[in-house]
DRENPA-3360 file (N, C-alpha, C; in nm, 2 decimals, always signed):
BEGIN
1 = XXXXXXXX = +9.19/+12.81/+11.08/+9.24/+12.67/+11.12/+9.12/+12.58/+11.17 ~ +9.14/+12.49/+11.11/+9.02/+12.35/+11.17/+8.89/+12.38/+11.07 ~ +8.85/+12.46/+11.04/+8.74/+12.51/+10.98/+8.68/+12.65/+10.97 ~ +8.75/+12.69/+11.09/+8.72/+12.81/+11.10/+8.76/+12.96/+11.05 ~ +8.76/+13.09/+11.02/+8.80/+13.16/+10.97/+8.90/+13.28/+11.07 ~ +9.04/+13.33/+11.04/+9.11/+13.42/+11.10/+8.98/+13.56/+11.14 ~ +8.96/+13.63/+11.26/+8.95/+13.75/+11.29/+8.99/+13.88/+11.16 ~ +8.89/+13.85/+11.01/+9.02/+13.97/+10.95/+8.92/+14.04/+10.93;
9 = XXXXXXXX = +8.79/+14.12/+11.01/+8.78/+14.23/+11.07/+8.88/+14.31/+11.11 ~ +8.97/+14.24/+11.24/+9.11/+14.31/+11.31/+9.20/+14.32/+11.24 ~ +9.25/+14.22/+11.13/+9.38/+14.22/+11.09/+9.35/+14.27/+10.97 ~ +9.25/+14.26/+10.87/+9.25/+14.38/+10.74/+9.35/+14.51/+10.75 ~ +9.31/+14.57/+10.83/+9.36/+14.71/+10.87/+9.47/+14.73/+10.91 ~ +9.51/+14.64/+10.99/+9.66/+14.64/+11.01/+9.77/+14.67/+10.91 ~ +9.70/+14.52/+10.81/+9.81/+14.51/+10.65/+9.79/+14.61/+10.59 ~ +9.65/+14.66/+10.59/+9.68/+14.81/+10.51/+9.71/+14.89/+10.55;
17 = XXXXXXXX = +9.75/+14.94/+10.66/+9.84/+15.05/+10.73/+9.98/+15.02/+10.69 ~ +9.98/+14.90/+10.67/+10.11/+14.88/+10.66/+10.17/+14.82/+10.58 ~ +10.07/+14.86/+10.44/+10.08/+14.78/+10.32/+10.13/+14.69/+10.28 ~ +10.10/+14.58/+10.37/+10.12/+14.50/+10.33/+10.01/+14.40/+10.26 ~ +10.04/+14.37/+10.18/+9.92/+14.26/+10.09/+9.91/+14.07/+10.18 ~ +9.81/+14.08/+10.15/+9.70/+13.96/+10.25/+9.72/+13.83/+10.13 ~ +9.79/+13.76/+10.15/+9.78/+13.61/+10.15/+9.69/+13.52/+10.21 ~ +9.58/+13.49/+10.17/+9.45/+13.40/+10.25/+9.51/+13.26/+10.24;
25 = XXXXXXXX = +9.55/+13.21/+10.35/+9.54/+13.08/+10.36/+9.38/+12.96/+10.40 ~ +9.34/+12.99/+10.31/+9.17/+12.91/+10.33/+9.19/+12.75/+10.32 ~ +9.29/+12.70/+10.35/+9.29/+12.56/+10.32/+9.21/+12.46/+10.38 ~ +9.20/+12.53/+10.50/+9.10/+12.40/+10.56/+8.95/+12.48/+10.60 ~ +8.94/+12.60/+10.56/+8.83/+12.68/+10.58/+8.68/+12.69/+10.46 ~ +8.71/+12.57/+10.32/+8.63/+12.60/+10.25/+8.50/+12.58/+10.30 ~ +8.41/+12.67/+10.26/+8.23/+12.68/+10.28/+8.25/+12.78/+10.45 ~ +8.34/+12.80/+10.47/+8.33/+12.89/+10.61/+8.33/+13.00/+10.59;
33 = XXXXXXXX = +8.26/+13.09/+10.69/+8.29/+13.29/+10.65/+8.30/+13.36/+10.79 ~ +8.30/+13.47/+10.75/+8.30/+13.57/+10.82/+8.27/+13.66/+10.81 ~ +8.17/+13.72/+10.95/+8.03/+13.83/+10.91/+8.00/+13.79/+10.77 ~ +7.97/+13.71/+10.73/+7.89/+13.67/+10.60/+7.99/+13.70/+10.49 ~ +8.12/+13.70/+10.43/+8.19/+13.67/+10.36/+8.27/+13.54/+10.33 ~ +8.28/+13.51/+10.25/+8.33/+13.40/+10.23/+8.47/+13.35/+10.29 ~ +8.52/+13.23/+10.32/+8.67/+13.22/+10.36/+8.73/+13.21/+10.20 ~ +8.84/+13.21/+10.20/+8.95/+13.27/+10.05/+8.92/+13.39/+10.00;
41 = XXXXXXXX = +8.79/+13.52/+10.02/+8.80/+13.60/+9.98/+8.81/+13.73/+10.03 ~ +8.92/+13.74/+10.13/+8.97/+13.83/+10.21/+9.09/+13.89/+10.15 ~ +9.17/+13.79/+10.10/+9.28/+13.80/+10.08/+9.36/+13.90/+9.90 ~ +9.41/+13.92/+9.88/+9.48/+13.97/+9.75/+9.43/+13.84/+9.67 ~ +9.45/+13.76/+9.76/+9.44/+13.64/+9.65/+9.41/+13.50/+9.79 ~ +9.39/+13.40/+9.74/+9.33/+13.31/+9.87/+9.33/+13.14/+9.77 ~ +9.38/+13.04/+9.89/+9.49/+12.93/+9.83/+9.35/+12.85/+9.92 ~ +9.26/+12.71/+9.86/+9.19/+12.65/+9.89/+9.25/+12.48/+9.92;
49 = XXXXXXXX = +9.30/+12.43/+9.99/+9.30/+12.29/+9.97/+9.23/+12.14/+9.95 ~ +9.20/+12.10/+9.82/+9.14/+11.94/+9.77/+9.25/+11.85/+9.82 ~ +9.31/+11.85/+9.96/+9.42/+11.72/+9.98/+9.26/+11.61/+9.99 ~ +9.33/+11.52/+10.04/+9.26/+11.38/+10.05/+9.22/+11.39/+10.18 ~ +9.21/+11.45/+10.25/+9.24/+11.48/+10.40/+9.08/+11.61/+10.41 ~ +9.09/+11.66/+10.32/+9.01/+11.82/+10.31/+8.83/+11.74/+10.36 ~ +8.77/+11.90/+10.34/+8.62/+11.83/+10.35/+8.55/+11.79/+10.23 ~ +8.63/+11.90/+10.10/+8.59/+11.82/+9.95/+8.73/+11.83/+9.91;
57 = XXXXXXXX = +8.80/+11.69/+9.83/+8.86/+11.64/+9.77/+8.87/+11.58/+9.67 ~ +9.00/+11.62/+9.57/+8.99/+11.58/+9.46/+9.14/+11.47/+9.45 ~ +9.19/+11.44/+9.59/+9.28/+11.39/+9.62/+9.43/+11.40/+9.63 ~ +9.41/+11.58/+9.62/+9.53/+11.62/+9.59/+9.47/+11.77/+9.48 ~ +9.56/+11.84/+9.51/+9.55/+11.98/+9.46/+9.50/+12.09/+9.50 ~ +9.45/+12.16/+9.45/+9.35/+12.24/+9.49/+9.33/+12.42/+9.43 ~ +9.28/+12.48/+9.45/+9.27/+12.62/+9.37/+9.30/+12.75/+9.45 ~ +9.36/+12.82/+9.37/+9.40/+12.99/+9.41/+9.25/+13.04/+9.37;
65 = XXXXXXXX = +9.24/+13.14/+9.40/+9.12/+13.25/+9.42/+9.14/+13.38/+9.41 ~ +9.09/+13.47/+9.35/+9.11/+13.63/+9.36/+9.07/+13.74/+9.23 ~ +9.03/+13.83/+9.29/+8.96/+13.91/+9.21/+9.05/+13.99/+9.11 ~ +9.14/+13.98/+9.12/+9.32/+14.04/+9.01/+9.35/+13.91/+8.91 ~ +9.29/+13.98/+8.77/+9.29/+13.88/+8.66/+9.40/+13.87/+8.64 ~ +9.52/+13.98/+8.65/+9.63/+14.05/+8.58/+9.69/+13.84/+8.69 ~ +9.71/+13.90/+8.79/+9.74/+13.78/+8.88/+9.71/+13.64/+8.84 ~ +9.59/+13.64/+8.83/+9.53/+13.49/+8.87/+9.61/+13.46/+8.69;
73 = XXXXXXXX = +9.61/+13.56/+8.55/+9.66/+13.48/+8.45/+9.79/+13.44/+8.43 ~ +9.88/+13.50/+8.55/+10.02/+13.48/+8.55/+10.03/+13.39/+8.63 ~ +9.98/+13.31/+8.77/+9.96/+13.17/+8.82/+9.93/+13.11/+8.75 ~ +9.82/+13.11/+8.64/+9.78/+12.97/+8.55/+9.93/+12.95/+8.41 ~ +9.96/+13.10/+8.39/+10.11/+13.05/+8.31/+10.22/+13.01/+8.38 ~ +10.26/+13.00/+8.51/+10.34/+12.92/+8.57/+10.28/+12.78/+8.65 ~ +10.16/+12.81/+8.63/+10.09/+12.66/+8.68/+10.13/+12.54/+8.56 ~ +10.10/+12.61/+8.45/+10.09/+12.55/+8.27/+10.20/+12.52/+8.24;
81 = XXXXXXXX = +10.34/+12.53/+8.31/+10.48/+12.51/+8.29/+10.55/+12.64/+8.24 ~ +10.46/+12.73/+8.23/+10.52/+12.82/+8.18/+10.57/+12.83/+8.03 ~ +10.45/+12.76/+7.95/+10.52/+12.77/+7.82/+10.44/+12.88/+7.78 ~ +10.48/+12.91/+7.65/+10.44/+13.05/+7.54/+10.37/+13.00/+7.43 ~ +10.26/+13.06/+7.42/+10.19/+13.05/+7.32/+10.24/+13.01/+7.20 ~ +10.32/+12.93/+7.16/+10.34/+12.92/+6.99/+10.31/+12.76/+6.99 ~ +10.32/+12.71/+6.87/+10.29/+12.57/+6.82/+10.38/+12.48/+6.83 ~ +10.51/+12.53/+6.92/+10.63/+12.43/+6.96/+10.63/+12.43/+7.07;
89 = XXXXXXXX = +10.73/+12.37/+7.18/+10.74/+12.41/+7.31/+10.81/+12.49/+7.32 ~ +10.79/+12.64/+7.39/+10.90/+12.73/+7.42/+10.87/+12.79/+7.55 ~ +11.02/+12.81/+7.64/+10.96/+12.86/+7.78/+11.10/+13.00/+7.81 ~ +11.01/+13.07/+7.83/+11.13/+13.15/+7.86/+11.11/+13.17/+7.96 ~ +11.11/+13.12/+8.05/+11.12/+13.12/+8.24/+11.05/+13.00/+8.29 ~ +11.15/+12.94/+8.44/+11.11/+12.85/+8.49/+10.95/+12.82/+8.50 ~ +10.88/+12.74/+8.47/+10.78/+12.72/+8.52/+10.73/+12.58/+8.59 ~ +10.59/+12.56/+8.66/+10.58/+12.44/+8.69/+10.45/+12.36/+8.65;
97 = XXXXXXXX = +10.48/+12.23/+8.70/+10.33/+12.17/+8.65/+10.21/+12.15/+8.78 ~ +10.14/+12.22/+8.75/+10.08/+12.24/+8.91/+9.88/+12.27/+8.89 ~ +9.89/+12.19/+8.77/+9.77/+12.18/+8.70/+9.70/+12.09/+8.75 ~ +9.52/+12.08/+8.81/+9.45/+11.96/+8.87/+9.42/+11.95/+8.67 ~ +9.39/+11.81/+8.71/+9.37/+11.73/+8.58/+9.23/+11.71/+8.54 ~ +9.17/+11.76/+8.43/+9.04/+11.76/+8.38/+8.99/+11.65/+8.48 ~ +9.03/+11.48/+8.50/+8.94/+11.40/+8.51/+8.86/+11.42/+8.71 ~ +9.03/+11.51/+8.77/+9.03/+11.53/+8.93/+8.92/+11.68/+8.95;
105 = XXXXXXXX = +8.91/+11.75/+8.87/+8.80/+11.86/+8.87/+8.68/+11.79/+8.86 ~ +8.65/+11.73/+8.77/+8.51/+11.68/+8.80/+8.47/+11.61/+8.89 ~ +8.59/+11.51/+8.94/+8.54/+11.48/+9.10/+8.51/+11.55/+9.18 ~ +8.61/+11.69/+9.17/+8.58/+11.82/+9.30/+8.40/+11.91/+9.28 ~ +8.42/+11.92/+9.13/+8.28/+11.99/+9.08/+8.16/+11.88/+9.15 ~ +8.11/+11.73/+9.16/+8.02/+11.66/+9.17/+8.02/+11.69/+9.37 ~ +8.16/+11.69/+9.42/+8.16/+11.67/+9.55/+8.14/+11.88/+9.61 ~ +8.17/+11.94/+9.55/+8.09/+12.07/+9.52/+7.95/+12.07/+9.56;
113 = XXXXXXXX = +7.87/+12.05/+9.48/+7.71/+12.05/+9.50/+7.67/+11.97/+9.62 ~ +7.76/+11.90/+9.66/+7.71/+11.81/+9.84/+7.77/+11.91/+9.91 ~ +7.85/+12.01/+9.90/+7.95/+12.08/+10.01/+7.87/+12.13/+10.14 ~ +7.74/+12.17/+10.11/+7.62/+12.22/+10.24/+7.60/+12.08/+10.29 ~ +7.59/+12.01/+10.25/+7.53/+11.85/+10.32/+7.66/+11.85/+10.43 ~ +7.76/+11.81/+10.35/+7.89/+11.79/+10.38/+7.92/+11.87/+10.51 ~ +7.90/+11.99/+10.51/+7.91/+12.08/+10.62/+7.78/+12.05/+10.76 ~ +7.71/+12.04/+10.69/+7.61/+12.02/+10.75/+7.63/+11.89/+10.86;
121 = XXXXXXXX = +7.63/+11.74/+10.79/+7.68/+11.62/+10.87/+7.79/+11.65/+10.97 ~ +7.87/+11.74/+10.92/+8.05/+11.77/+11.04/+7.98/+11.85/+11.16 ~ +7.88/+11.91/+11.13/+7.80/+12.05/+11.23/+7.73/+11.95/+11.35 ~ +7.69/+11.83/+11.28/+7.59/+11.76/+11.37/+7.72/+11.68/+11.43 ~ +7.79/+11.61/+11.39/+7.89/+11.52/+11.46/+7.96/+11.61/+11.58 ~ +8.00/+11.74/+11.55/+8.05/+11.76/+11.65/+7.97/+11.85/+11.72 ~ +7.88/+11.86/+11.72/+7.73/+11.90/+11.82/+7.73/+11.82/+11.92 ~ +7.77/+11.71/+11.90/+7.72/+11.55/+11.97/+7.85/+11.58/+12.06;
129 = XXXXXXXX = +7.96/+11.56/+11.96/+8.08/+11.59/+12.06/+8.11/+11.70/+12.20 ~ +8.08/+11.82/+12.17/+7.97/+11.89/+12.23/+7.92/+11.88/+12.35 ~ +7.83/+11.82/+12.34/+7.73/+11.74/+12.44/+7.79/+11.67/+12.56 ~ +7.82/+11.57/+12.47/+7.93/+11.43/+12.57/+8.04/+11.53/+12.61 ~ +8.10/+11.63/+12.60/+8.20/+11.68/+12.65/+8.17/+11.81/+12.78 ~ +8.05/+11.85/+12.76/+7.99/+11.96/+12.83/+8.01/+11.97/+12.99 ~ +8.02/+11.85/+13.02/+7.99/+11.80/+13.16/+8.13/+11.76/+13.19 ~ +8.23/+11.79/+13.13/+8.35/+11.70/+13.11/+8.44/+11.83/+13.20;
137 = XXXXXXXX = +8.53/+11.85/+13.33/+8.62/+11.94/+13.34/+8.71/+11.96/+13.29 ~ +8.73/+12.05/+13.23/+8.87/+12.07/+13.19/+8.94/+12.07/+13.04 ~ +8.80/+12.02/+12.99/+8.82/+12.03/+12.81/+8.73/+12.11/+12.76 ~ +8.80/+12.16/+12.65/+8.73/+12.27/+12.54/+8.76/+12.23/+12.41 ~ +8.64/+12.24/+12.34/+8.63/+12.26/+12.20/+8.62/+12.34/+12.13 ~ +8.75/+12.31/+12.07/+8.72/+12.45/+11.96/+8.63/+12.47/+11.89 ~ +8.61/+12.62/+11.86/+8.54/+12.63/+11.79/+8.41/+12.64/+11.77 ~ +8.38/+12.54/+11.87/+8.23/+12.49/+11.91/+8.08/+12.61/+11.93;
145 = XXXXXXXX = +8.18/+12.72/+11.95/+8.06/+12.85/+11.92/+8.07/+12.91/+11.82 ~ +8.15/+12.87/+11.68/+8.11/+12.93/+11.58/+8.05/+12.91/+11.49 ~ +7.92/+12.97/+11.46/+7.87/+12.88/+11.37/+7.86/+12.90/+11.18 ~ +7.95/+13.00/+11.16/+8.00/+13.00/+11.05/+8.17/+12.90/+11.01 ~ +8.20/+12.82/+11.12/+8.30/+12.71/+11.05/+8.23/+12.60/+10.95 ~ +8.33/+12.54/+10.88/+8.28/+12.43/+10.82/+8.28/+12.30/+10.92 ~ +8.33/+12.32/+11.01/+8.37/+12.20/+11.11/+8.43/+12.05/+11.03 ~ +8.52/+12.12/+11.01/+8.63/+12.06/+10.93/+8.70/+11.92/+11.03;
153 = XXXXXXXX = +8.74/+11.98/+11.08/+8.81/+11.91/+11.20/+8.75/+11.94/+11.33 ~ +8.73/+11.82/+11.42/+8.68/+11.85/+11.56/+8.76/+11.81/+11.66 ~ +8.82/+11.96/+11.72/+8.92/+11.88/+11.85/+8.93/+11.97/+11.97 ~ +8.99/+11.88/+12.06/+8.92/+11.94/+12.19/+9.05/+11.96/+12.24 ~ +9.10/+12.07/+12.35/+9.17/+12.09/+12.38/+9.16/+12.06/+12.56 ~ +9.28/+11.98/+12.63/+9.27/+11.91/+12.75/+9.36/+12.01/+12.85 ~ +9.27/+12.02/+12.98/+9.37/+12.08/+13.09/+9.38/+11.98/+13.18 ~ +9.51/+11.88/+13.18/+9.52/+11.78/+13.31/+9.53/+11.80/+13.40;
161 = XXXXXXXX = +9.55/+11.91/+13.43/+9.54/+11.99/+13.61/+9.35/+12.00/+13.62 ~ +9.32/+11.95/+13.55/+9.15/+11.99/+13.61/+9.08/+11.89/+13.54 ~ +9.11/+11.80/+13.45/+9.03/+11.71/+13.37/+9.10/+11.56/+13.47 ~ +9.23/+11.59/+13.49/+9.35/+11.46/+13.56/+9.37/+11.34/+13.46 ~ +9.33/+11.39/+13.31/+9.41/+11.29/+13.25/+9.45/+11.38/+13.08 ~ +9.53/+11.35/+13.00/+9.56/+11.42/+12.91/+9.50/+11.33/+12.77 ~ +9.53/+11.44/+12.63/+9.52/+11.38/+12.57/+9.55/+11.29/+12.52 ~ +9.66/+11.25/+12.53/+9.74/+11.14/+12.52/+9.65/+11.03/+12.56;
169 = XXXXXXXX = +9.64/+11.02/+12.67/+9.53/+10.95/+12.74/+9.42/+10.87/+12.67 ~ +9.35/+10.95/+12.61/+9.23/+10.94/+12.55/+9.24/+10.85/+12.42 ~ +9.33/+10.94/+12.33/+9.41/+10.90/+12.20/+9.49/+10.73/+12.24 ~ +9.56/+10.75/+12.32/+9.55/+10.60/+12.35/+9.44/+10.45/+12.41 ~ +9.35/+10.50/+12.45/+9.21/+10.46/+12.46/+9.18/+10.41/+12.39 ~ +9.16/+10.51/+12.25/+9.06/+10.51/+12.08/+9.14/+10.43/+12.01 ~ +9.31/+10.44/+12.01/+9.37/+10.34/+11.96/+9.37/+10.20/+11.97 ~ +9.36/+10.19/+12.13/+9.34/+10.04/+12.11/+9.17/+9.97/+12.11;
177 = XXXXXXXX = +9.08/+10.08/+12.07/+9.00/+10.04/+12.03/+8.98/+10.04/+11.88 ~ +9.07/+10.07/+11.79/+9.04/+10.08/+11.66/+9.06/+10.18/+11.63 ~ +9.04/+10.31/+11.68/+8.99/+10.49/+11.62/+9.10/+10.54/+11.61 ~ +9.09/+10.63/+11.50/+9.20/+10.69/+11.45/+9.19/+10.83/+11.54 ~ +9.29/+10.87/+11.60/+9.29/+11.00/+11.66/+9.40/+11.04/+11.59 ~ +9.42/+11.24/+11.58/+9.54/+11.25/+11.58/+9.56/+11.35/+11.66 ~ +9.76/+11.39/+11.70/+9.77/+11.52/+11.75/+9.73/+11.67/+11.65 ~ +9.71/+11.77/+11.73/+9.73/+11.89/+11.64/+9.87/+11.89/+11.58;
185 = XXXXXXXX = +9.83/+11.99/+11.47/+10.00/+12.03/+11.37/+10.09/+12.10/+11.49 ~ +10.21/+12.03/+11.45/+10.35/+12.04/+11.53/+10.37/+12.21/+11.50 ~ +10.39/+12.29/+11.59/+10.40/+12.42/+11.53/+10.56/+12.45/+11.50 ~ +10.54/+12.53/+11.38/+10.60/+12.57/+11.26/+10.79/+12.60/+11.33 ~ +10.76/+12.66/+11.46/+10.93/+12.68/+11.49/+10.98/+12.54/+11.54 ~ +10.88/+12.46/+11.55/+10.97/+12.34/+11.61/+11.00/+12.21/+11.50 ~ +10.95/+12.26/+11.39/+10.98/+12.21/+11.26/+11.09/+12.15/+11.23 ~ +11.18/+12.08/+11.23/+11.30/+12.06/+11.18/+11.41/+12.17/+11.09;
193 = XXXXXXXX = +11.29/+12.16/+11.00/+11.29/+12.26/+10.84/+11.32/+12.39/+10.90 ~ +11.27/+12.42/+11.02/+11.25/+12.60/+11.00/+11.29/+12.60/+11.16 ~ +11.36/+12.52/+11.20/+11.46/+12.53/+11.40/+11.52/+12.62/+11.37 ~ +11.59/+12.71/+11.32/+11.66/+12.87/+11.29/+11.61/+12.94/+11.24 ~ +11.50/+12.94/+11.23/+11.41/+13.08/+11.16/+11.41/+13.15/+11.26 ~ +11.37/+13.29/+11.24/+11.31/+13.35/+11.31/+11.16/+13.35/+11.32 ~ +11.15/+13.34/+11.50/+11.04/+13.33/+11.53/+10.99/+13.45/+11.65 ~ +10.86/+13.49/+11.63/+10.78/+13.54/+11.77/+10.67/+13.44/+11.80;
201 = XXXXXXXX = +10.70/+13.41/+11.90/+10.63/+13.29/+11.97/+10.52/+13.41/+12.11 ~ +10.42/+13.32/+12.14/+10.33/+13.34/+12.23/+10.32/+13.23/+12.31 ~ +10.33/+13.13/+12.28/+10.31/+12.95/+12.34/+10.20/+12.95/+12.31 ~ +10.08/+13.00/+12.23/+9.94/+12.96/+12.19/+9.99/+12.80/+12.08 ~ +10.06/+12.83/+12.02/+10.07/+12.72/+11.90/+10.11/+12.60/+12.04 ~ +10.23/+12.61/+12.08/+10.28/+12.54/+12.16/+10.17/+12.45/+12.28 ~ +10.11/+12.55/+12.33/+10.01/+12.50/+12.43/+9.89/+12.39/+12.38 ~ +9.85/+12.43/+12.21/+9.78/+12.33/+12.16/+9.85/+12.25/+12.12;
209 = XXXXXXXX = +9.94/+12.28/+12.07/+10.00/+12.09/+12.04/+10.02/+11.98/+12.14 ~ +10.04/+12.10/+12.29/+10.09/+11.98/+12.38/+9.93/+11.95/+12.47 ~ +9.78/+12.01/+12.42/+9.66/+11.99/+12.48/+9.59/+11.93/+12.40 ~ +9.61/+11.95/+12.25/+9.48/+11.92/+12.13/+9.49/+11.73/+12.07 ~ +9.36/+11.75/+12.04/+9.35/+11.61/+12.01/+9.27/+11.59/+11.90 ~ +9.31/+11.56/+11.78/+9.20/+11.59/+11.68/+9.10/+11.41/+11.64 ~ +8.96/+11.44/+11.67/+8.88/+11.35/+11.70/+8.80/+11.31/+11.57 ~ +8.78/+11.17/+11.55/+8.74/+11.13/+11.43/+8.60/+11.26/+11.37;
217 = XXXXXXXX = +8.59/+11.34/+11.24/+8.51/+11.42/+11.19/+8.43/+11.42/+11.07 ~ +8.52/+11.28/+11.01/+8.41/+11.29/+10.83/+8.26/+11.27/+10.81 ~ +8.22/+11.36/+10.72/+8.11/+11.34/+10.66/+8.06/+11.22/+10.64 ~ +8.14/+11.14/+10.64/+8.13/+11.00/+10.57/+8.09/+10.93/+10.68 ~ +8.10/+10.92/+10.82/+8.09/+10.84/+10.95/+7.96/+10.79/+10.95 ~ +7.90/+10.66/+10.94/+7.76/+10.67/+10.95/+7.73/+10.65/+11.11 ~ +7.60/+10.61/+11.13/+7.58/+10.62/+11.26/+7.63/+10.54/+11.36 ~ +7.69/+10.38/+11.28/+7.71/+10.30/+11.38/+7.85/+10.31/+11.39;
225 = XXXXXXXX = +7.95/+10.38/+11.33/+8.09/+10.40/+11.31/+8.06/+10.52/+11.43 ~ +8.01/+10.66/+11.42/+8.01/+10.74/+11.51/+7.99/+10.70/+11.64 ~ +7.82/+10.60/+11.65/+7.84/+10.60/+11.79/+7.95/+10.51/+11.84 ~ +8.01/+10.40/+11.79/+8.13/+10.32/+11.85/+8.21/+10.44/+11.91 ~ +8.25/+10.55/+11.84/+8.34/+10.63/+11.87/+8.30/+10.71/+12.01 ~ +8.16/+10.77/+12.00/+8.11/+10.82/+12.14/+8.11/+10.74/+12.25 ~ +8.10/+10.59/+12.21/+8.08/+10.49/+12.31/+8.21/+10.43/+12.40 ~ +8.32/+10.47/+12.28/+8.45/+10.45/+12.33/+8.47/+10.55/+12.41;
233 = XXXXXXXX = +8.50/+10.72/+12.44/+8.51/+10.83/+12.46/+8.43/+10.81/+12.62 ~ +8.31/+10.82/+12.58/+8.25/+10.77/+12.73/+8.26/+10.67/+12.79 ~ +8.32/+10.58/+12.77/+8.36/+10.43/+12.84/+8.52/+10.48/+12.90 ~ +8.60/+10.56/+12.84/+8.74/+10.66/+12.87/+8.68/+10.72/+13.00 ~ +8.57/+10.81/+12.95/+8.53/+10.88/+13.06/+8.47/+10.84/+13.15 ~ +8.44/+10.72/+13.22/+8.35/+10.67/+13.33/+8.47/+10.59/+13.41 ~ +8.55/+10.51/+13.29/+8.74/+10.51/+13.38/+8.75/+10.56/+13.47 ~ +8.79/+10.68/+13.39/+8.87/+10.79/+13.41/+8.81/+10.90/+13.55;
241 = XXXXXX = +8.65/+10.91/+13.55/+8.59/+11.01/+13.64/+8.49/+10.89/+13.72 ~ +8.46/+10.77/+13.68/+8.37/+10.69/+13.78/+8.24/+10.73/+13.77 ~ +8.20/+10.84/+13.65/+8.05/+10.83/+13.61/+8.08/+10.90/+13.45 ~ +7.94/+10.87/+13.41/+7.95/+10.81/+13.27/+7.92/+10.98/+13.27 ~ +7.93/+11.01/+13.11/+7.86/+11.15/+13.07/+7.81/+11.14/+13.01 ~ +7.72/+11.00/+12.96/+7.60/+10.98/+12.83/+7.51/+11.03/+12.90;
% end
């Protein structure tokens, strides 16, 4: 999540004890690893996200991964609509259209070859964040010691009992200065969609949605867009604590 890669040192073993097969969710993990393996190639198979949102995008779509051909050729015939090789249309089982389009790959293939830059720029931006936050009580950044993430997203998670103001706080700050903040993802049992599922809960999802703050992070930010944002953040923070943390 955010950029970073699941612990599957620990959890490998588990699913094979208990055979069960590994679904890699890499979607926001592309160019990230672990102990020197790549993110999506943990899994049976491993799902990469090109939203518009991602660190490379193709504006939508994105690619499955895995070393089972038998697999990967039966996703591309239900990706393909599921038709059958003959010179008419014939399908003999549902299929879908879930094809990225010749012209949307080549945007992803060109934004490919920048992906180290790309990673590179998010590593430095939230370095800085980092910094300006270091001196700060009561907030933590994720992430911030690993240095195999893509630093996809950068967000900091707030304790108001020791910082004395929340995220919310902040995020309302940057709003009415212009900056886009957002919250972390609403976790999955309080969904609408999935309020009667069965759940085992810990309050970890819970506790970041109601602490996280996800802070402006693109590659794209140039310097005078970024510092506005640190300039806002510490002008919150000199408010808020009565000395600056530049």
């Amino acid at each position: 999540m955010f950029g970073s890669c699941v612990d599957y040192t620990a959890l490998l073993p588990l699913c094979a004890d208990a055979d069960v097969p590994v679904v890699e969710d890499a979607a926001e993990a592309l160019g990230a690893a672990h102990r020197g393996r790549a993110a999506g190639s943990f899994g049976r198979v491993g799902a990469l996200s090109f939203n518009g949102n991602k660190i490379m995008t193709t504006s939508g779509g994105g690619m499955l991964v895995s070393d089972d051909l038998a697999l990967l050729d039966r996703a591309r015939h239900l990706a393909a609509q599921a038709r059958e090789p003959t010179v008419h249309y014939e399908h003999r089982e549902t299929g879908f259209n879930y094809r990225l389009s010749n012209l949307l790959a080549a945007l992803g293939r060109a934004q490919l070859v920048r992906l180290d830059g790309m990673i590179s720029r998010r590593r430095q931006l939230r370095d800085r964040y980092a910094k300006l936050f270091a001196p700060v009580p009561g907030v933590d950044l994720l992430g911030a010691d690993d240095p195999t993430s893509n630093c996809w997203l950068t967000v900091i998670r707030v304790h108001p009992e020791r910082s004395g103001w929340r995220a919310a706080d902040l995020a309302a700050h940057l709003t009415a200065r212009h900056i886009e903040t957002r919250p972390v993802w609403q976790p999955m049992h309080r969904q609408p969609a999935y309020t009667g599922s069965e759940s085992l809960l810990s309050g970890a999802a819970d506790d970041l949605f109601a602490r996280g703050l996800t802070l402006p992070s693109g590659s794209a930010l140039t310097e005078r867009q970024f510092g506005a944002v640190l300039g806002a953040i510490d002008e919150f923070l000199t408010i808020r604590t009565g000395a600056s943390s530049a």
